[in-house]
Structure formats: structure tokens, C-alpha cells
C-alpha positions as CSV (number, residue, x, y, z in Angstrom):
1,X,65.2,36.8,76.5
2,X,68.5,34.8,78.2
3,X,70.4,33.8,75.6
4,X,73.7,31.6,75.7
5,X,75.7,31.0,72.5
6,X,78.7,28.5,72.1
7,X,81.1,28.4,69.5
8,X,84.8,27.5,68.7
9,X,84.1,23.3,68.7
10,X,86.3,21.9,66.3
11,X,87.8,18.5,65.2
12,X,91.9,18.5,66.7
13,X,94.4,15.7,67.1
14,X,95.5,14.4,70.8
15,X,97.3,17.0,72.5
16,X,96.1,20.0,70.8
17,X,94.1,23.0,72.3
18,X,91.1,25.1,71.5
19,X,89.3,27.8,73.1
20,X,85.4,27.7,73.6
21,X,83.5,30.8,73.8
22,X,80.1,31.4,75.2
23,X,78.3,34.6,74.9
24,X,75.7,35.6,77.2
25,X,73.0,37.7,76.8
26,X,69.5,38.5,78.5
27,X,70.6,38.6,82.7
28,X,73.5,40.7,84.4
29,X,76.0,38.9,83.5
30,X,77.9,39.6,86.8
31,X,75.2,38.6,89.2
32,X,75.5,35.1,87.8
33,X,77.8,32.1,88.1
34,X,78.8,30.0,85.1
35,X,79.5,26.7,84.2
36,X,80.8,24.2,81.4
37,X,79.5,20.8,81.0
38,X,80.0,18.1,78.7
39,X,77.9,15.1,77.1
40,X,79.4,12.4,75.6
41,X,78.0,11.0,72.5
42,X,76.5,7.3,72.6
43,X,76.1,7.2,76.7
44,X,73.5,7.8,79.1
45,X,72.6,10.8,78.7
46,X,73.9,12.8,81.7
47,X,76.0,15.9,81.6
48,X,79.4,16.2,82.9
49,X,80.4,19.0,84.8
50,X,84.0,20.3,84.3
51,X,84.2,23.6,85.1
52,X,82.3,26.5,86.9
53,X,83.4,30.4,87.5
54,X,81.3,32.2,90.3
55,X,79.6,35.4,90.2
56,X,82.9,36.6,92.1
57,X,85.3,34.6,89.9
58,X,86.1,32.1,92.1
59,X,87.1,28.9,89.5
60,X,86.4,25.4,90.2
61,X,87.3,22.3,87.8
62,X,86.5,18.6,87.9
63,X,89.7,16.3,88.4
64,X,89.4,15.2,85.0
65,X,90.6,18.5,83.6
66,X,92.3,19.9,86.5
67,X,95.2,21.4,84.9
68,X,94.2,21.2,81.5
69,X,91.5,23.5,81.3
70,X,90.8,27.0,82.3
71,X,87.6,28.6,82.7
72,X,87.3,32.6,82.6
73,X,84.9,34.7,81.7
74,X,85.1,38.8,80.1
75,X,82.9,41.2,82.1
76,X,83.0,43.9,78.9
77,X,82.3,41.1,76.5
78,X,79.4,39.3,78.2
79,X,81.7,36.0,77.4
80,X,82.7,32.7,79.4
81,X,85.7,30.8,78.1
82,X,87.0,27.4,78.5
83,X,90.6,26.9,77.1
84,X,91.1,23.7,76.9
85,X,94.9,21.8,76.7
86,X,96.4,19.0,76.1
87,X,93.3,17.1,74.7
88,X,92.8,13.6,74.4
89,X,90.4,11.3,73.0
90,X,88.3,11.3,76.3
91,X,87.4,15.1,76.1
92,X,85.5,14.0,72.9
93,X,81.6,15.5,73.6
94,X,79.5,17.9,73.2
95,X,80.3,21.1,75.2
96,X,77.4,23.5,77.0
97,X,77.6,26.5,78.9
98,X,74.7,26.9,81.4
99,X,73.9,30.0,84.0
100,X,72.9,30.1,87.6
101,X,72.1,32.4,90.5
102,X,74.8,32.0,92.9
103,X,72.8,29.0,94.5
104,X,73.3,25.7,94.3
105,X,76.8,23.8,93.7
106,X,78.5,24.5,90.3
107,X,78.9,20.7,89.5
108,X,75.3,20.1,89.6
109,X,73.6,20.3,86.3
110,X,70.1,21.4,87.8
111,X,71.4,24.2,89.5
112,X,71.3,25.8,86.0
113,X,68.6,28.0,85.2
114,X,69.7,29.0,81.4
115,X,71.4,26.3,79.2
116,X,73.6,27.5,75.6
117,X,72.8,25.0,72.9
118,X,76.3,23.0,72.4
119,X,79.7,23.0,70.4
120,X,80.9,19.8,69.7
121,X,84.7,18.9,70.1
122,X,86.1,15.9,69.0
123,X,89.7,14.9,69.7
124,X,91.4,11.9,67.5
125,X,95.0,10.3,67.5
């Protein structure tokens, strides 16, 4: 059974950083790419895509966070990552990880076979 697990959400004030974590389980880990996504509370609901990490560990990253964020992911540790800097009210959402076979473009939320359950983040001045 694919399982992907998010944690480290948490309430911080503008310009602060956290680190999610998102462990998978279930596939080979290093046959797949990964990505991050985010829902915002209250709007259409339509996922955002702001980061994605090949099966190789190539790293791409939505303008909104380019520079901000980083995506990695620990082949020992079955884990994806997503340190996130320098937040502001805007990255305020619910975070998902999501898995894919290396089809597909990483900014496209059904190119994602397996989908982690969420971990919110909420940023306040």
C-alpha cells in the first residue's frame, strides 16, 4: 500500500521558515518523481504547484517561491522536503506531497498517481 505522510505545518510570523517533511512508503522511492502543492483555504478548489524533484533530482520551482523554497528529497530516509523561507502571508495553505512516474510535467496536479494527506501552514504578521 503507497503511503505518503506530511508533517512539520505549523503557525509562524512573516519571514520565518519551516521545513515540511513527507515520507513515502509503498513504491521505489527512486524510480519516482515528487512534487509539493498547495491549496489555499476559501478558493476554488485547485491545487498549486510549487515545487517538483525528478526521479534523477532534477528541481523545479514555481516563480512564486523561486528562491524561497527548496525541495530535496533523502534516498536512505524515503523522505521529500520542502524548506520553506522567508514566508509571507500568501504561502498560507494547505501543503500536499503527491508521487509520479517520470511522466507527465511536475506542475500538473494529475500527473500524480499517489497524493499525502496535507499539513497546513499558516503565515501571520
Amino acid at each position: 500500500q503507497v503511503q505518503l505522510a506530511e508533517s512539520g505545518g505549523d503557525s509562524v510570523q512573516v519571514g520565518g521558515s519551516l521545513t515540511l517533511s513527507c515520507v513515502v512508503s509503498g513504491l521505489p522511492f527512486g524510480d519516482y518523481c515528487l512534487g509539493w502543492f498547495r491549496q489555499v483555504p476559501g478558493v476554488e478548489r485547485e491545487l498549486g504547484a510549487i515545487a517538483g524533484i525528478s526521479d534523477i533530482g532534477t528541481t523545479s520551482y514555481a516563480d512564486s517561491v523561486k528562491g524561497r523554497f527548496t525541495i530535496s528529497k533523502d534516498y536512505a530516509k524515503n523522505t521529500l522536503f520542502l524548506q520553506m523561507n522567508n514566508l509571507t502571508p500568501e504561502d498560507t495553505a494547505m501543503y500536499y506531497c503527491a508521487a509520479k512516474r517520470p511522466e507527465g510535467p511536475w506542475f500538473r496536479s494529475d500527473s500524480y498517481n499517489y497524493w499525502g494527506q496535507g499539513t497546513q501552514v499558516t503565515v501571520s504578521s
